[in-house]
Structure formats: structure tokens, C-alpha cells
N, C-alpha and C positions, 0 to 999 in steps of 0.2 A: 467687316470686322466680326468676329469670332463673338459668340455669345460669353464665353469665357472672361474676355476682355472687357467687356462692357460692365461686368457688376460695381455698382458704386462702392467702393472701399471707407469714401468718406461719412463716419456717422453724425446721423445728426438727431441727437436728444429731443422728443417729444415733451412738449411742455407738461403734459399729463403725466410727468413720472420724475422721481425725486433722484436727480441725478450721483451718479457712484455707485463702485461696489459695495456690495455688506458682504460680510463673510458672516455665515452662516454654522460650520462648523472650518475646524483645520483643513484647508486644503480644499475647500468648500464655497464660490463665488455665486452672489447672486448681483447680475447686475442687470436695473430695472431699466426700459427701454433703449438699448442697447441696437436697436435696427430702428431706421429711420423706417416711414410708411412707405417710400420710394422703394425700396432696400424690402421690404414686405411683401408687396405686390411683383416685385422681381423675382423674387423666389417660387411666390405662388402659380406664376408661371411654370415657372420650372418645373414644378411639382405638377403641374396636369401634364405636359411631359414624358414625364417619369414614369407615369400611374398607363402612357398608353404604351408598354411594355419595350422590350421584346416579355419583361416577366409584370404580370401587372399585379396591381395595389389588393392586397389580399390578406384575410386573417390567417396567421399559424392557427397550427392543434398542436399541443403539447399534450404529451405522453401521458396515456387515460384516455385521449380522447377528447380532453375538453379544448375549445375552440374559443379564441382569446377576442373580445370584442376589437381589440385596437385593430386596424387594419395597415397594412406594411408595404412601402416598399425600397429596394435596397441599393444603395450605390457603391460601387466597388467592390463588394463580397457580401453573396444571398448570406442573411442569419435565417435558419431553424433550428428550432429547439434538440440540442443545445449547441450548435456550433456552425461553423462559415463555411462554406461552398462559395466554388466561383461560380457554378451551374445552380439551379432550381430545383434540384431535384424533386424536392417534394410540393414542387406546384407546376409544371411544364416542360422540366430540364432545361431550359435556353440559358446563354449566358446571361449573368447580371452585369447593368449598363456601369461605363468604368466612372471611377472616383473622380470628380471634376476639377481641374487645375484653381480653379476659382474659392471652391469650398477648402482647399488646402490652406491660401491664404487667409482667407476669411477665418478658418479653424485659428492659424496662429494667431490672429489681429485679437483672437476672442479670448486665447490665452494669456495673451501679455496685457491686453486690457483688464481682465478679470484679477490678475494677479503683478500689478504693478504697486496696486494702492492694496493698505489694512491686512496685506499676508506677511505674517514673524519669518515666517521660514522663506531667507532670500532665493534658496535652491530651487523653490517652485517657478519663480520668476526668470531664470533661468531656461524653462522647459520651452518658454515661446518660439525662440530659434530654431529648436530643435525639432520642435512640435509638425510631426506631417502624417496625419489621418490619413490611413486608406478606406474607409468604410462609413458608410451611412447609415441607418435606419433610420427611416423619414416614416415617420406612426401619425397616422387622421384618426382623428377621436372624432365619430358623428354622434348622434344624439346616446347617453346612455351608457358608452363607453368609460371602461377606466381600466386602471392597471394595478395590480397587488404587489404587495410586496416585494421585489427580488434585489440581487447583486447581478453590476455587469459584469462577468468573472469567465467568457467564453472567450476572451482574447490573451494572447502569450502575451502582451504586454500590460504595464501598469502606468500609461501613459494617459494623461487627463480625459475626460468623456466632456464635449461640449453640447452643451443641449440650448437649440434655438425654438422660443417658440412663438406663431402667426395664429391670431384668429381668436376665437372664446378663449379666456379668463379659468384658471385650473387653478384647484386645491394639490400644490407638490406635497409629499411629505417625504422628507431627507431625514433618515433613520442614522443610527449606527452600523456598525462592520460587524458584532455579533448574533442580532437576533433580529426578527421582524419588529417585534414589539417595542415598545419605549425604553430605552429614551428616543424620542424622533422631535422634529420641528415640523410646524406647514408653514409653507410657506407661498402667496397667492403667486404667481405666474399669470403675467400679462403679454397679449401680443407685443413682441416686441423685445422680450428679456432675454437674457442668456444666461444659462445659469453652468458653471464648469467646478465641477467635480475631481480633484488629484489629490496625489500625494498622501495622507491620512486616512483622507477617505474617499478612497477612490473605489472599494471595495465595501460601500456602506449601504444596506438597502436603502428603496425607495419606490415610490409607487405614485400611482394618480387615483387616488377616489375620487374625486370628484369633478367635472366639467360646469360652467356656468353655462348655459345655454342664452343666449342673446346678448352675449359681451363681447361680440367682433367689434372692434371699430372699425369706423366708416375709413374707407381708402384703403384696408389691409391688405385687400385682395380675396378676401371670402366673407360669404353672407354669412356660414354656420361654420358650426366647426372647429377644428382644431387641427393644425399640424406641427409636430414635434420632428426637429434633425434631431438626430445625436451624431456626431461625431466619435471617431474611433482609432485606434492604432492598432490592429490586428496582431503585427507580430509574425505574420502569418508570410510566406513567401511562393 
């Protein structure tokens, strides 16, 4: 049997976390333990993987030169700053490994989960069916790392961003659509959440200041650490 087939689809709610979506802002889901620890460790797997290439786990340098602590790496279409390749170019040229039939599903279970309950706008709820990501950025936050400010805004579509996250405990901060600065919310992110961003504010910055460092829980699948999916719809052909 196919590694594909095997990922548990069934979730099951850790008791350490206060079950349901909250919406956050329009269009905006935060929902708290969302992956079972089984369902954690299965990923994390996957993700060492991933990281032994054919393109491996690596930080971008965006333009200036400066060189991003988070470190990457990509399923279905390389991201550099600021756009998709199916090749590497600017770390190896090799192909980037394909989008996995598993994470499609998983993408939509996270859409229709996220946005079943507490979203006004029925049309979001809708997107679930529809919903099939071709692109990953899978981001390790090791000791120190964080992310600033930006919009996800380098894909032709405007189709939800699902963000999963394994391992140490992060300060999100979910902004607005016009400027870095406030109005924003933080909001803590726990191994285990998923948080999906459409519709309103799909187009809203956001960032990571901060990392806890010794909040893995036990069973996740990592000692330290942090790793972020996001999920994506490119647009792209």
C-alpha cells in the first residue's frame, strides 16, 4: 500500500485543546488541534523525506541579499522570492518533488472543516469541493527563527492558503489586506492547528515573531522545532 493511502483522514481532537473553529477575522479560520498526534508524527515523517531532496530544506535570500532564517522546502512548485518554478533554480535546478495526492485531500477536509461552522459568508463553504492545492511550502523554524510581515500574493489564484502546524507553540500575527502595521490579532498556534485563510482575507499580511522554544509535545514527532505546511492553489499550469 502506497504511503498516499495510508494517511489517517480520521481526526481526532486532543484533549489539550478547546474544540471548534474561531474565526479570527472574515474569511479567516483558526481551528485549535485539528491533527491528531498519530496524524503529526505521520507528517513528520514525511517531512524528513522531503528535506533529503532531490532539492533540499533550505533558506531563501530575498532581493538585497538578506537571507530569511525560516528554512523551506517545496511540494509541487519551488517558491523564490518572488515567484514558482517547477525547477530550483536558485538552489540546485532539480525538479521540485510532486504535490502529493494525500495533502489534496487533507487540503480540502481542512477547508470544509474550517469553514463549515461560525463563517456568514455561505460561498466560502462552498470552496471545499473545489479546493485542490497544487503547492506546498513546508517552513522549519529552528531555534531564533521568525517571519515578518508579508501577503501571500505570488499565485494567479485567490483560492484559500491552509496553514498546518507540528511542534513548538508560535506567536501568528494575522494582519489586514492594507498595511503591515495594525490593525492585526496574535493569535498562539499550537502543534496541531490549522489555521485557513480565504475569501476577505486571503490577501492579508502576516508573519511569525515569535517561536516558543520547548513547546513540542510529547508524541508530535519532534524534539524542537517547528514545521509550518501551507497549502496553495497556484493557478499556475
Amino acid at each position: 500500500m502506497s504511503e498516499d493511502a495510508l494517511f489517517p483522514l480520521t481526526l481526532i481532537q486532543p484533549d489539550t485543546h478547546d474544540a471548534g473553529p474561531r474565526v479570527i477575522a472574515p474569511g479567516a479560520v483558526h481551528v485549535p488541534g485539528w491533527l491528531s498526534l498519530e496524524q503529526q508524527r505521520w507528517i513528520v515523517k514525511r517531512f524528513g523525506e522531503w528535506t533529503r531532496g532531490p532539492v533540499p530544506l533550505r533558506a531563501a535570500t530575498l532581493p538585497g541579499g538578506h537571507q530569511m532564517s525560516v528554512r523551506t522546502v517545496c511540494l509541487g512548485w519551488h517558491w523564490q522570492p518572488y515567484r514558482y518554478t517547477r525547477e530550483a533554480t536558485d538552489v540546485n535546478g532539480r525538479p521540485v518533488l510532486e504535490f502529493p495526492e494525500w495533502m489534496v485531500r487533507l487540503g480540502r477536509k481542512a477547508v470544509s472543516d474550517a469553514y463549515s461552522v461560525g463563517v456568514e459568508n455561505d460561498a466560502l463553504a462552498q470552496l471545499a469541493s473545489d479546493y485542490t492545492p497544487d503547492a506546498a511550502l513546508v517552513n522549519y523554524y529552528d531555534h531564533g527563527a521568525a517571519m515578518g510581515m508579508h501577503q501571500d500574493k505570488d499565485e494567479r489564484s485567490d483560492a484559500p492558503v491552509v496553514s498546518l502546524s507540528i511542534g513548538e507553540t508560535c506567536n501568528f500575527r494575522f494582519g489586514n489586506t492594507q498595511t503591515r502595521s495594525k490593525p492585526y490579532a496574535d493569535v498562539e498556534l499550537r502543534s496541531g492547528d490549522l489555521f485557513v485563510f480565504g475569501g476577505p482575507s486571503r490577501f492579508a499580511y502576516h508573519g511569525i515573531p515569535k517561536v516558543f522554544p520547548g513547546t513540542c509535545p510529547e508524541g508530535c514527532g519532534l524534539a524542537h522545532g517547528r514545521i509550518n505546511i501551507t497549502m496553495r492553489v497556484t493557478g499556475l499550469s
